[in-house]
N, CA, C and O atoms as a printed pandas DataFrame, in Angstrom:
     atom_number atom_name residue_name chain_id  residue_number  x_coord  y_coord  z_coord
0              1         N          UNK        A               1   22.019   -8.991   17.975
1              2        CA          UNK        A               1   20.590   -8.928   17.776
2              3         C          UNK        A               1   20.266   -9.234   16.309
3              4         O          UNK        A               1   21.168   -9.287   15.473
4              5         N          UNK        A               2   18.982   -9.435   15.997
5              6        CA          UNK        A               2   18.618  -10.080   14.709
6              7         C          UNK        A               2   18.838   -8.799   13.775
7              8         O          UNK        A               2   18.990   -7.801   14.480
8              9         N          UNK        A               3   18.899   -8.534   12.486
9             10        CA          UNK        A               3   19.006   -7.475   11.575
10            11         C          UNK        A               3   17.611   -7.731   11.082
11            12         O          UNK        A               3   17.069   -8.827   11.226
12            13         N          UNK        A               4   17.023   -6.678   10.484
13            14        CA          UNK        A               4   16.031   -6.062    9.756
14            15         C          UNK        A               4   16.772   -6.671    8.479
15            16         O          UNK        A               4   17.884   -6.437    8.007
16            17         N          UNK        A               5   15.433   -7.808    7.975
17            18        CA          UNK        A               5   15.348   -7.991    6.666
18            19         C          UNK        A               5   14.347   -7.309    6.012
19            20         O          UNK        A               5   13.173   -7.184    6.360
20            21         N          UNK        A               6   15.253   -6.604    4.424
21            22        CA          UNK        A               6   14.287   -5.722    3.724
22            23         C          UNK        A               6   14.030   -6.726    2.398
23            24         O          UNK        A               6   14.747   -6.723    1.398
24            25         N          UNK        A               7   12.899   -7.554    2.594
25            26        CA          UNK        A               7   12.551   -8.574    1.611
26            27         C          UNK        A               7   11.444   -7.900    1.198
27            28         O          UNK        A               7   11.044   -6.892    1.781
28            29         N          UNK        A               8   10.773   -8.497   -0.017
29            30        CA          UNK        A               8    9.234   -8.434   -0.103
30            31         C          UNK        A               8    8.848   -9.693   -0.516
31            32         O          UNK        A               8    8.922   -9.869   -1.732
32            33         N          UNK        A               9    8.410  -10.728    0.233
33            34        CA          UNK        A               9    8.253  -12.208   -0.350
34            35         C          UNK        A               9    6.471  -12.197   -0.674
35            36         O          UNK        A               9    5.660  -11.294   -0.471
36            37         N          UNK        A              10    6.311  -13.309   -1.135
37            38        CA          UNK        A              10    4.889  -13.832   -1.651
38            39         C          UNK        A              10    4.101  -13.954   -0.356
39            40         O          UNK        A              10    3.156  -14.743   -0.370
40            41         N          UNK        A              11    4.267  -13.522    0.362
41            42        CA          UNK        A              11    3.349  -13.406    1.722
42            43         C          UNK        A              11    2.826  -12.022    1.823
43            44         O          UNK        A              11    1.708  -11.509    1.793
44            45         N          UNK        A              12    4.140  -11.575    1.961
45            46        CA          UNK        A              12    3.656  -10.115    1.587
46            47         C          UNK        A              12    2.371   -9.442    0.464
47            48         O          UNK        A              12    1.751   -8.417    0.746
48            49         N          UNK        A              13    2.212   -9.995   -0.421
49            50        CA          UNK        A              13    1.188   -9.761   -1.338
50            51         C          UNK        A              13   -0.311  -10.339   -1.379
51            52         O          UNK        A              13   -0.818  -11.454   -1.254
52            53         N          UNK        A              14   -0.757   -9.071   -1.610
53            54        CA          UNK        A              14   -2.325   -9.256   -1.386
54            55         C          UNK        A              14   -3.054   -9.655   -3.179
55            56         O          UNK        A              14   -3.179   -8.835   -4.088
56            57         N          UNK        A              15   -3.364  -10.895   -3.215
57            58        CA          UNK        A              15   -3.877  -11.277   -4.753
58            59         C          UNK        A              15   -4.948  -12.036   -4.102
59            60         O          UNK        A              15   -5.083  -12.621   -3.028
60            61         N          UNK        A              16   -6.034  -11.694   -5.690
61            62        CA          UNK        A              16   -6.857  -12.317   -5.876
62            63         C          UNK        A              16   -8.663  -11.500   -5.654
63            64         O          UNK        A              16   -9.071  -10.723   -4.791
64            65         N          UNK        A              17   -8.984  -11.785   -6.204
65            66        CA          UNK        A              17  -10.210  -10.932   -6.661
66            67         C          UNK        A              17  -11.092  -10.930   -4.784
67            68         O          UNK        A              17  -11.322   -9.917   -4.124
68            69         N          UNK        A              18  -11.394  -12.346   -4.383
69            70        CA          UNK        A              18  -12.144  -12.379   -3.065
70            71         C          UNK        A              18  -11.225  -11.636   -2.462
71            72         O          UNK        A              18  -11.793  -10.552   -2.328
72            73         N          UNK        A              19  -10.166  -11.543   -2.019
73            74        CA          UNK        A              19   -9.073  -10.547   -1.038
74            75         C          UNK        A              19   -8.743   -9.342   -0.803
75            76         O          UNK        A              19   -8.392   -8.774    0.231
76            77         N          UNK        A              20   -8.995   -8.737   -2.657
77            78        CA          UNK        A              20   -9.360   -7.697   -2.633
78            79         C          UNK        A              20  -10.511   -6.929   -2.380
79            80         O          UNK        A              20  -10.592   -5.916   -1.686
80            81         N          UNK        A              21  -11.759   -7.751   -3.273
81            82        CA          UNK        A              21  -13.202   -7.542   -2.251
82            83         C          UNK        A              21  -13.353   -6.987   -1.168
83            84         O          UNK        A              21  -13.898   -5.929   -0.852
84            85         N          UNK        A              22  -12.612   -8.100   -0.363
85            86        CA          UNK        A              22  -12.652   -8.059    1.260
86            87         C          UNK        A              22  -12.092   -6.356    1.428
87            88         O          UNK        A              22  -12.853   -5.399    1.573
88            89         N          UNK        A              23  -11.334   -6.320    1.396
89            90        CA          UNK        A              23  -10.642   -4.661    1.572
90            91         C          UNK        A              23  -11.130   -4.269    1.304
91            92         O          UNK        A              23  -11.431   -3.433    2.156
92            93         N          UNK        A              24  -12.400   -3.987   -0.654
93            94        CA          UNK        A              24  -12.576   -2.695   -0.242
94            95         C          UNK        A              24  -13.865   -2.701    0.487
95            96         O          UNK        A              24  -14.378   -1.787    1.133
96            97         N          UNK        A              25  -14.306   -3.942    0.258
97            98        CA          UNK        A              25  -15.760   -4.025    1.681
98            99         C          UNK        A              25  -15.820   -3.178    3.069
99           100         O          UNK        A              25  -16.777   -2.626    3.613
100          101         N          UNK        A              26  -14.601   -3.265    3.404
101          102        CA          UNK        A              26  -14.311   -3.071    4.841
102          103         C          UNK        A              26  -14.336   -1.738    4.656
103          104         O          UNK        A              26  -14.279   -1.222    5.772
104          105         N          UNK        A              27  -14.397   -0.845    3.740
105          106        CA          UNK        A              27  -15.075    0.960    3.922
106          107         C          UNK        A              27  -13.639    1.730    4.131
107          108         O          UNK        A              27  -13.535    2.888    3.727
108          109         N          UNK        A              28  -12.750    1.201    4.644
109          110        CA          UNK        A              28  -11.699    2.489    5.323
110          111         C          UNK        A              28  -11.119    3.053    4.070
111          112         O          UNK        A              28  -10.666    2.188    3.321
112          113         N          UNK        A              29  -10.986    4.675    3.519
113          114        CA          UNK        A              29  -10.447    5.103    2.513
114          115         C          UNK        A              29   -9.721    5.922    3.015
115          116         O          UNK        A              29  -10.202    6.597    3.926
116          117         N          UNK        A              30   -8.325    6.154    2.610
117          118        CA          UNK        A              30   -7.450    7.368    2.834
118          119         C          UNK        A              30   -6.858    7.562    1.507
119          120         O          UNK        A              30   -6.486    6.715    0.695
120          121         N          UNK        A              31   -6.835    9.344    1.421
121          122        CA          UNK        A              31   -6.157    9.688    0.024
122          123         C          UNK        A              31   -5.639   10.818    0.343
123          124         O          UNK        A              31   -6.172   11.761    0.928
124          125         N          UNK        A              32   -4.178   10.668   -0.205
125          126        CA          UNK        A              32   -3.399   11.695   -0.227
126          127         C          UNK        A              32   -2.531   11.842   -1.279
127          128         O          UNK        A              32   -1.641   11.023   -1.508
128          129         N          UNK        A              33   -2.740   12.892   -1.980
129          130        CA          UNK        A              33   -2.100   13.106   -3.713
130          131         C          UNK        A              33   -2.758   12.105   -4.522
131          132         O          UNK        A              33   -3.906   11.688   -4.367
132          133         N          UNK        A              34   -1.586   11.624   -5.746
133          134        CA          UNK        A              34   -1.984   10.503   -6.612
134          135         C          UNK        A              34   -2.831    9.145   -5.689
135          136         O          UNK        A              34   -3.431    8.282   -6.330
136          137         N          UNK        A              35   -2.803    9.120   -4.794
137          138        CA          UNK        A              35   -2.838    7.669   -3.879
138          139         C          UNK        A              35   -3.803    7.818   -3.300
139          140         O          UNK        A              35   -4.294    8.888   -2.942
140          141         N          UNK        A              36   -4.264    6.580   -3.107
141          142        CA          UNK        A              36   -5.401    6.608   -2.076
142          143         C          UNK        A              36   -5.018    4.506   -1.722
143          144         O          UNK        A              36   -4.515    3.493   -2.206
144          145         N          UNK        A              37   -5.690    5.026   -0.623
145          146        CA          UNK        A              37   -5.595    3.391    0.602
146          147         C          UNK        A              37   -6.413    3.012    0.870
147          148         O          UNK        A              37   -7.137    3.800    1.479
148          149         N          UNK        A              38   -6.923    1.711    0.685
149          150        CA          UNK        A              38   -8.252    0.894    1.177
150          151         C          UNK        A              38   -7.351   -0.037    2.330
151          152         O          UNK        A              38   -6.287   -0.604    2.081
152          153         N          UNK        A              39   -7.903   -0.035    3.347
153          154        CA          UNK        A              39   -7.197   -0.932    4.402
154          155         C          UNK        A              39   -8.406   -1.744    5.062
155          156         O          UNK        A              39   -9.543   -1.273    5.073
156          157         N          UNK        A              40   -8.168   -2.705    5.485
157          158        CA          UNK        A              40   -8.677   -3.766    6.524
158          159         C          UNK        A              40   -8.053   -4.559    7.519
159          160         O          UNK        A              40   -7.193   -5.366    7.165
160          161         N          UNK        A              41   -8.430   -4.420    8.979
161          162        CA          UNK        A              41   -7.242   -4.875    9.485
162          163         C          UNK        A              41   -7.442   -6.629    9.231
163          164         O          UNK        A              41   -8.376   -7.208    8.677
164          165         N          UNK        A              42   -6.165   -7.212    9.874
165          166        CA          UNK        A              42   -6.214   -8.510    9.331
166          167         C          UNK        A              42   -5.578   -9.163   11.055
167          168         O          UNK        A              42   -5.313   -8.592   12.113
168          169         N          UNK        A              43   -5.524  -11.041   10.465
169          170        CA          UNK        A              43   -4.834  -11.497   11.804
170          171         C          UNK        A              43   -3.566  -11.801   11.637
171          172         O          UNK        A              43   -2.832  -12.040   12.596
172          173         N          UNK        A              44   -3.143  -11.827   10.317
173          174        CA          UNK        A              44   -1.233  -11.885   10.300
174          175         C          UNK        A              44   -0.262  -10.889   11.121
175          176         O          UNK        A              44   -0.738  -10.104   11.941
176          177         N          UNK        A              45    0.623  -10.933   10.954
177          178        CA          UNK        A              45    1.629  -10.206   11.914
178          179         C          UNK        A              45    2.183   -9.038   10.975
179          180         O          UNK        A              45    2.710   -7.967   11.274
180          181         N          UNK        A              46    1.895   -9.589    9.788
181          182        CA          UNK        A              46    2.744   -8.722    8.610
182          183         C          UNK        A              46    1.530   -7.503    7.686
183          184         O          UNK        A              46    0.346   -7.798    7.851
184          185         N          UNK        A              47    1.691   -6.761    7.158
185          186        CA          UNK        A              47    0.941   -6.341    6.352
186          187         C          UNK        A              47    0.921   -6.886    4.844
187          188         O          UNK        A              47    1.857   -7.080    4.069
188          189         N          UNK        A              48   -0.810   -7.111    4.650
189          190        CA          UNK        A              48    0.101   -7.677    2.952
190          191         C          UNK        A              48   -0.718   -6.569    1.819
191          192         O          UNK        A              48   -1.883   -6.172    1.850
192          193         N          UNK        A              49    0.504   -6.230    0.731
193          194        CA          UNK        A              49   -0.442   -5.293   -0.108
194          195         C          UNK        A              49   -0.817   -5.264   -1.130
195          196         O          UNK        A              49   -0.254   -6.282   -1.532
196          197         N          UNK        A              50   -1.363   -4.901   -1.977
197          198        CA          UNK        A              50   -2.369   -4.961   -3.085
198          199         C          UNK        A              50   -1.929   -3.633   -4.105
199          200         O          UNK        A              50   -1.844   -2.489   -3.658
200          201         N          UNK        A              51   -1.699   -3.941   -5.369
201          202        CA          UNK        A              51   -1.578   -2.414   -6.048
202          203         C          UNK        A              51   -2.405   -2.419   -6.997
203          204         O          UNK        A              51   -2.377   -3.537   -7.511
204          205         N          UNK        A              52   -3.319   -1.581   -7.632
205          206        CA          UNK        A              52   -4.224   -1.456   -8.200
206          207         C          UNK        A              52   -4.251    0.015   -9.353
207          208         O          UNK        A              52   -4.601    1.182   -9.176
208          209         N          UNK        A              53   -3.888   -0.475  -10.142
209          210        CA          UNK        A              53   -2.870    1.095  -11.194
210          211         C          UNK        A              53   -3.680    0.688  -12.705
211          212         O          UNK        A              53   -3.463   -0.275  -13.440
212          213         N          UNK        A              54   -4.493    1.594  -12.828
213          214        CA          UNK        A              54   -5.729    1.243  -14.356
214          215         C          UNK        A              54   -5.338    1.859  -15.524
215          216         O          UNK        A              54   -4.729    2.900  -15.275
216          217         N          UNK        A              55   -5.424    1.678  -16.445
217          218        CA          UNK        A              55   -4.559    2.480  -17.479
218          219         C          UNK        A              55   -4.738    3.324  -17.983
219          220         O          UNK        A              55   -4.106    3.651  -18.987
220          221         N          UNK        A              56   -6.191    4.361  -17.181
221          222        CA          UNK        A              56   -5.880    5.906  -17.063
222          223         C          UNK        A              56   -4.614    6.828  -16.855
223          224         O          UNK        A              56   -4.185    7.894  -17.298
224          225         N          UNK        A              57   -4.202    5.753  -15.850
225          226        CA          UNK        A              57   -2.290    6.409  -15.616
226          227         C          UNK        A              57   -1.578    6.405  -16.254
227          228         O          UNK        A              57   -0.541    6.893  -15.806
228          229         N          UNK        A              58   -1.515    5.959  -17.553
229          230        CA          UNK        A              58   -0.653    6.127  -18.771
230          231         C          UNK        A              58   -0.328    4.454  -19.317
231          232         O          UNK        A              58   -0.790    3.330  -19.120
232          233         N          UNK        A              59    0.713    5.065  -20.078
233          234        CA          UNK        A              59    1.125    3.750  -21.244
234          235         C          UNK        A              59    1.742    2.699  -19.844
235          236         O          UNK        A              59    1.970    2.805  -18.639
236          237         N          UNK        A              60    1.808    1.750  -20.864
237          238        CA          UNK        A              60    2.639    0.268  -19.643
238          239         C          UNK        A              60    3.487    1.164  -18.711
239          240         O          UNK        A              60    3.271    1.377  -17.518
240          241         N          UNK        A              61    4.767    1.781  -19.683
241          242        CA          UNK        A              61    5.809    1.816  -19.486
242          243         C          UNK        A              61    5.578    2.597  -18.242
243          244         O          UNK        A              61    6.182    2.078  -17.303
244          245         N          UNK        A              62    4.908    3.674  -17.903
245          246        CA          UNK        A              62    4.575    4.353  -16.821
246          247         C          UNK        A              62    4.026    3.732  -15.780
247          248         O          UNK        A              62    4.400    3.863  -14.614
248          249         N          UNK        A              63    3.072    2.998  -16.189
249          250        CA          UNK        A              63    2.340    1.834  -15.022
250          251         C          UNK        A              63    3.077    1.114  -14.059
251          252         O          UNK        A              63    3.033    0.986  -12.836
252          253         N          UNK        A              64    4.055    0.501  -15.371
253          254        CA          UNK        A              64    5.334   -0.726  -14.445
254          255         C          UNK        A              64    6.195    0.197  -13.478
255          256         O          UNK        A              64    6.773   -0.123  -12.439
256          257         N          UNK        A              65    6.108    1.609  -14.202
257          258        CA          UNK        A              65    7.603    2.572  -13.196
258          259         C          UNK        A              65    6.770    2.648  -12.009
259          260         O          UNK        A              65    7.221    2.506  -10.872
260          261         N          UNK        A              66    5.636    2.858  -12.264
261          262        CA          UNK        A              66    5.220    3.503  -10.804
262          263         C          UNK        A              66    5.249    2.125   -9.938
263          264         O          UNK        A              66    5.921    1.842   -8.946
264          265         N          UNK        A              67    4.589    1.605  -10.431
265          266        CA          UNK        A              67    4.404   -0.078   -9.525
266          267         C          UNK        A              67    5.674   -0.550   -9.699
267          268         O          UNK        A              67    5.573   -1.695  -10.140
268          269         N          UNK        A              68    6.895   -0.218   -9.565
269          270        CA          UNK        A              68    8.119   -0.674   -8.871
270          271         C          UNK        A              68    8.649    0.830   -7.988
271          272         O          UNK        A              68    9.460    0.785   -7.063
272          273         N          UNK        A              69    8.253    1.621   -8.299
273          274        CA          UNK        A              69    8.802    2.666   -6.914
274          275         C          UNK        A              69    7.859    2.309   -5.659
275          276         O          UNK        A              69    8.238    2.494   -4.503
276          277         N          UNK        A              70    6.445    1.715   -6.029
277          278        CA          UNK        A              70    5.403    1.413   -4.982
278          279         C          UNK        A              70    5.931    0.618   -4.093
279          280         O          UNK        A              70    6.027    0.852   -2.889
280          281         N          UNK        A              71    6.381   -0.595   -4.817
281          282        CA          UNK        A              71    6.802   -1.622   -4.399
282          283         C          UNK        A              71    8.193   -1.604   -3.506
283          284         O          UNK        A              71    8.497   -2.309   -2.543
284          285         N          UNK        A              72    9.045   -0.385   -4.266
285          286        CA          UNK        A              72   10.226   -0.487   -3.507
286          287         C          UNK        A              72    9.744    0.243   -2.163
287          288         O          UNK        A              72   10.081   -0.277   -1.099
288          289         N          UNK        A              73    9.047    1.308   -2.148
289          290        CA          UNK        A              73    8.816    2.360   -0.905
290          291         C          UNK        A              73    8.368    1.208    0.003
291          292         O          UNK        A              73    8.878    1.150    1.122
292          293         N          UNK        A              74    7.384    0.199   -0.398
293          294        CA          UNK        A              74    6.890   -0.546    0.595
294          295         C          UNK        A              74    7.953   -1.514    1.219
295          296         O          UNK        A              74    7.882   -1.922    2.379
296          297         N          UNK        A              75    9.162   -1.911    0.141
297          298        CA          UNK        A              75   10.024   -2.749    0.811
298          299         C          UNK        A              75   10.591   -1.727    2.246
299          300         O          UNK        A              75   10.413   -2.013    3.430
300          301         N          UNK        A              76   11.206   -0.662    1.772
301          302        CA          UNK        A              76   11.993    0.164    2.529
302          303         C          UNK        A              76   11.286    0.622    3.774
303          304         O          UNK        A              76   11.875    0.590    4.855
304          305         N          UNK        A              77    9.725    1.156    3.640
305          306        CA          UNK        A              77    9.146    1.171    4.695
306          307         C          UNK        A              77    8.884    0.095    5.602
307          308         O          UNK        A              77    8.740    0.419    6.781
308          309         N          UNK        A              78    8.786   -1.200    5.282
309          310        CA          UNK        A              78    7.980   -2.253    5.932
310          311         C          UNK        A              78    8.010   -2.420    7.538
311          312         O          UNK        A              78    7.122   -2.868    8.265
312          313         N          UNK        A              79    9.504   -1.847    7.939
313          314        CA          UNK        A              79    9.433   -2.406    9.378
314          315         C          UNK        A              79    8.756   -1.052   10.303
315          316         O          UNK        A              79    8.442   -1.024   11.493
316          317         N          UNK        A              80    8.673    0.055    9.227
317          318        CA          UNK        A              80    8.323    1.168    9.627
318          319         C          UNK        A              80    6.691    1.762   10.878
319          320         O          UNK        A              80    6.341    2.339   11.908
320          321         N          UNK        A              81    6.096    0.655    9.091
321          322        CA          UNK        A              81    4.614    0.863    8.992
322          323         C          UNK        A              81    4.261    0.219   10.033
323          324         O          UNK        A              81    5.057   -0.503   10.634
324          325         N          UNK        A              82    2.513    0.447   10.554
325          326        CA          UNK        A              82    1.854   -0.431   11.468
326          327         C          UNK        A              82    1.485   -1.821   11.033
327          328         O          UNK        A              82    0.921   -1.836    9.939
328          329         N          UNK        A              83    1.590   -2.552   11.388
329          330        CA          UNK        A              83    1.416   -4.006   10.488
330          331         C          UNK        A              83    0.107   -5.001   11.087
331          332         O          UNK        A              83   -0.447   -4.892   12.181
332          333         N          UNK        A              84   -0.087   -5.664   10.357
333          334        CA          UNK        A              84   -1.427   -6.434   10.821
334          335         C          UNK        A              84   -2.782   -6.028   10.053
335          336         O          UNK        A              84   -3.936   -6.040   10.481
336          337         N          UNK        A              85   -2.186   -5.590    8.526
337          338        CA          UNK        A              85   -3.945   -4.787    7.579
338          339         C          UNK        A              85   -2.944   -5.657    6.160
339          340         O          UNK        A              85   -1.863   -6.054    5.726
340          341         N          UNK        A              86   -4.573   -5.474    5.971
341          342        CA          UNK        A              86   -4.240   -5.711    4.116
342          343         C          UNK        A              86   -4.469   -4.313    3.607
343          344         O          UNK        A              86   -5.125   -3.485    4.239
344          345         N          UNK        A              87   -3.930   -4.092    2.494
345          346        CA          UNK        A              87   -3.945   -2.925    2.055
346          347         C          UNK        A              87   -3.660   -2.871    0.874
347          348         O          UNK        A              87   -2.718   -3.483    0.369
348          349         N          UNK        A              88   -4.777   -1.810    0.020
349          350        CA          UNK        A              88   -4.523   -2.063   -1.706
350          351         C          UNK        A              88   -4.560   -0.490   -1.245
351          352         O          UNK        A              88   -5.228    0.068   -0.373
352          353         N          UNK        A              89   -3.345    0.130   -2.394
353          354        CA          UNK        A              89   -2.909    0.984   -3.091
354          355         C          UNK        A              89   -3.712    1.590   -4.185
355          356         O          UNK        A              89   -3.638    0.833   -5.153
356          357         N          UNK        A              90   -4.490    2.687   -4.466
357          358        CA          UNK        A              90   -4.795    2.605   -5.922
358          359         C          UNK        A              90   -4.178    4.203   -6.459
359          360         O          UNK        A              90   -3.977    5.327   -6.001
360          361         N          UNK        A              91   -4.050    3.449   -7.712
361          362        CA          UNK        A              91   -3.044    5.051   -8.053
362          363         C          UNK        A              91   -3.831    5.664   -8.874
363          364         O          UNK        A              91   -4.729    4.887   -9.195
364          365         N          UNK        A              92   -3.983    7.034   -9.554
365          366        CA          UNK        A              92   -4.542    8.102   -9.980
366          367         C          UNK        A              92   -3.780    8.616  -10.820
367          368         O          UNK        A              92   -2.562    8.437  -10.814
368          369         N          UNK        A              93   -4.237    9.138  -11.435
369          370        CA          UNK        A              93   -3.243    9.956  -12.980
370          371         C          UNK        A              93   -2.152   10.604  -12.393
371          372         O          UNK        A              93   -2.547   11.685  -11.957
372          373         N          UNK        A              94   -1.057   10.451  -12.200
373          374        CA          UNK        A              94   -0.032   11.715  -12.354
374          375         C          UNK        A              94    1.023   11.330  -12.853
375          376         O          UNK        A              94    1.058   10.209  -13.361
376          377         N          UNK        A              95    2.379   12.311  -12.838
377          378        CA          UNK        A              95    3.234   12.348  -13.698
378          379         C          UNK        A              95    4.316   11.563  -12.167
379          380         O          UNK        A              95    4.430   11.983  -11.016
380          381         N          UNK        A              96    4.957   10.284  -12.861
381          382        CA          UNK        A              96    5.711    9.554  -11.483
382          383         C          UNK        A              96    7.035   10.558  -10.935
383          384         O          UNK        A              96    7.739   11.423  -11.456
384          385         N          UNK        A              97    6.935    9.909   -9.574
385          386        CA          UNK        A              97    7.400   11.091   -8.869
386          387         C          UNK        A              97    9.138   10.018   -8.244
387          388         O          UNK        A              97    9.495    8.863   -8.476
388          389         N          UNK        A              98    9.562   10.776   -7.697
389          390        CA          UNK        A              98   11.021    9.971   -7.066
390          391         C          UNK        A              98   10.477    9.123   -5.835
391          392         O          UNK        A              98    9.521    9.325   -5.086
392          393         N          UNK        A              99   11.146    8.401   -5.871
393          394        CA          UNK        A              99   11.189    7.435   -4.431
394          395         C          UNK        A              99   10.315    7.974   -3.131
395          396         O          UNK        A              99    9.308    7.656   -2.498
396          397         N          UNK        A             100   11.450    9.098   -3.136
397          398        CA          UNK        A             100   10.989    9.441   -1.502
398          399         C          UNK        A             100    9.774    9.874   -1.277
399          400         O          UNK        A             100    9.211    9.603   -0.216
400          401         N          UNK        A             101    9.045   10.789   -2.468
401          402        CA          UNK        A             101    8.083   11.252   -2.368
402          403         C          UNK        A             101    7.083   10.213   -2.307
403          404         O          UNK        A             101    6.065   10.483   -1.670
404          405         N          UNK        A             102    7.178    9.052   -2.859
405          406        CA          UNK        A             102    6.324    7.351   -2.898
406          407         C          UNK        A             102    6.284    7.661   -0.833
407          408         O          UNK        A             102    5.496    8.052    0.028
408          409         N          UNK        A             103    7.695    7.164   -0.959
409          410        CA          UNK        A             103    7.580    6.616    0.665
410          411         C          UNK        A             103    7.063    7.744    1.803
411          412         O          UNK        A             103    6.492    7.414    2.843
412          413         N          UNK        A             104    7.414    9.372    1.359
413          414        CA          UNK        A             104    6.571    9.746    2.149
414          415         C          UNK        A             104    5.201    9.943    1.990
415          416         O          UNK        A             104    4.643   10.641    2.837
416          417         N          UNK        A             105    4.471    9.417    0.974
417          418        CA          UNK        A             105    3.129    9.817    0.939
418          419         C          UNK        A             105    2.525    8.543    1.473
419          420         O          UNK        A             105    1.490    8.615    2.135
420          421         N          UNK        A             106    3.133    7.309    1.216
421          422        CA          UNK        A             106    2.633    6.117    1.883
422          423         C          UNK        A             106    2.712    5.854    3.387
423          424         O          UNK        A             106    1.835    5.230    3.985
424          425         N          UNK        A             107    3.548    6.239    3.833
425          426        CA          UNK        A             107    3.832    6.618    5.775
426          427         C          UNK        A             107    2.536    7.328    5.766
427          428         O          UNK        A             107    1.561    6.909    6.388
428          429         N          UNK        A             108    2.533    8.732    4.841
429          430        CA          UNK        A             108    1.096    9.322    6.042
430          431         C          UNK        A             108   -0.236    8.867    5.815
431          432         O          UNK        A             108   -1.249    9.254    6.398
432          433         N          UNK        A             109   -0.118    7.792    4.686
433          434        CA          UNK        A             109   -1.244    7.307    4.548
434          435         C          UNK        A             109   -1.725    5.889    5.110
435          436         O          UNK        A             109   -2.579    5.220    4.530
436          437         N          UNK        A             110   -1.005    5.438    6.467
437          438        CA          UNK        A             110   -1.079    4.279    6.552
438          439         C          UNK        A             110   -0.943    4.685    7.991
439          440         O          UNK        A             110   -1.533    4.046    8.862
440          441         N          UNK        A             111   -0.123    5.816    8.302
441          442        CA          UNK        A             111   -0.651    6.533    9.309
442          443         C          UNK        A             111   -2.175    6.678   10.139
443          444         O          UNK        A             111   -2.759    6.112   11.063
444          445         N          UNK        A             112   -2.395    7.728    9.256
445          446        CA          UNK        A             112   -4.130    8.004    9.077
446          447         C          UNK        A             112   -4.940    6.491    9.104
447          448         O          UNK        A             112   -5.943    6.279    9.786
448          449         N          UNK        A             113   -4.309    5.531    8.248
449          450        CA          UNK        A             113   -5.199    4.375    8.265
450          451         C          UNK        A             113   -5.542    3.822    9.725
451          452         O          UNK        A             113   -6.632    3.479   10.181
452          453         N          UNK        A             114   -4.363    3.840   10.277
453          454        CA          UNK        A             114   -3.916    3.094   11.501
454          455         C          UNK        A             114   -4.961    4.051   12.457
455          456         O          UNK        A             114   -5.789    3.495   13.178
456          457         N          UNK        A             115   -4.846    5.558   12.399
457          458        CA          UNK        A             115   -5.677    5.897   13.381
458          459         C          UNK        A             115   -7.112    5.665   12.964
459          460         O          UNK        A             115   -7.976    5.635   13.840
460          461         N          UNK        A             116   -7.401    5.514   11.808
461          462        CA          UNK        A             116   -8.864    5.656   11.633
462          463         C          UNK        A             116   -9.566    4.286   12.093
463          464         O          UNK        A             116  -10.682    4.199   12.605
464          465         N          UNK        A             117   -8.691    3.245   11.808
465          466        CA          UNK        A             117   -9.305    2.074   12.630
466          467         C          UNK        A             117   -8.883    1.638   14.286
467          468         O          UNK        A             117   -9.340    0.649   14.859
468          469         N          UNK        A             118   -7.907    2.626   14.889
469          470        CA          UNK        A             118   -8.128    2.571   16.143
470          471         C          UNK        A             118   -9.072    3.815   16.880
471          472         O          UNK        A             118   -8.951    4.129   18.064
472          473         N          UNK        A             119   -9.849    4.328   16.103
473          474        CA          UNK        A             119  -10.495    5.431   16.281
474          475         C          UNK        A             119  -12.175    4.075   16.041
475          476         O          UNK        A             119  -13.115    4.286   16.806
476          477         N          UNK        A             120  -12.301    3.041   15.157
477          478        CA          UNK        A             120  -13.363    2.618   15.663
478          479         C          UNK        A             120  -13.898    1.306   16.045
479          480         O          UNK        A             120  -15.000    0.760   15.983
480          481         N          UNK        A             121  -12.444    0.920   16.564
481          482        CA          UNK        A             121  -12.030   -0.092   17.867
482          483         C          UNK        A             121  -12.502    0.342   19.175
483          484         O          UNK        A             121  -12.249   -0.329   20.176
């Protein structure tokens, strides 16, 4: 059988000012801890995501850490998550946390996403 590739390619990513628009147009907010989720569903097969980290959250050096644990949780989750949304990330002041705690706060928040737009389907 085929193996689970854990890539994150240029498809995967949500850029560009109209794209992001679009998301947060579309109203859906979920927040849990540092994080919060703007989602929209989409017609790709894949989810693509967006990170959005302002420099309330500290110096670079903190910015870049967090936006590569983001990035990795999302690699590791990908086949996990519900797929078929764009989705920007936005992060909030805190002190960065380990991996797992990334990946479990992003599962229940994409969770919740997933029901809130099959809740108004």
């Amino acid at each position: 059988m085929g193996e689970k590739r854990y890539t994150y390619p240029r498809s995967c990513r949500l850029s560009g000012k109209r794209a992001f628009a679009a998301v947060y147009a579309a109203g859906a907010k979920q927040a849990r801890g540092p994080l919060a989720v703007f989602s929209a569903p989409s017609s790709l097969s894949h989810c693509r995501w967006g990170l959005s980290v302002g420099r309330s959250v500290g110096t670079a050096v903190r910015r870049n850490r967090i936006k590569r644990l983001l990035r990795e949780s999302i690699r590791l989750l990908q086949h996990d998550l519900p797929r078929g949304y764009d989705v920007i990330i936005v992060v909030r002041p805190h002190e960065p946390m380990i991996l797992a705690e990334y990946q479990r706060l992003l599962s229940g928040l994409m969770v919740q996403s997933h029901a809130a737009w099959d809740k108004m389907s």
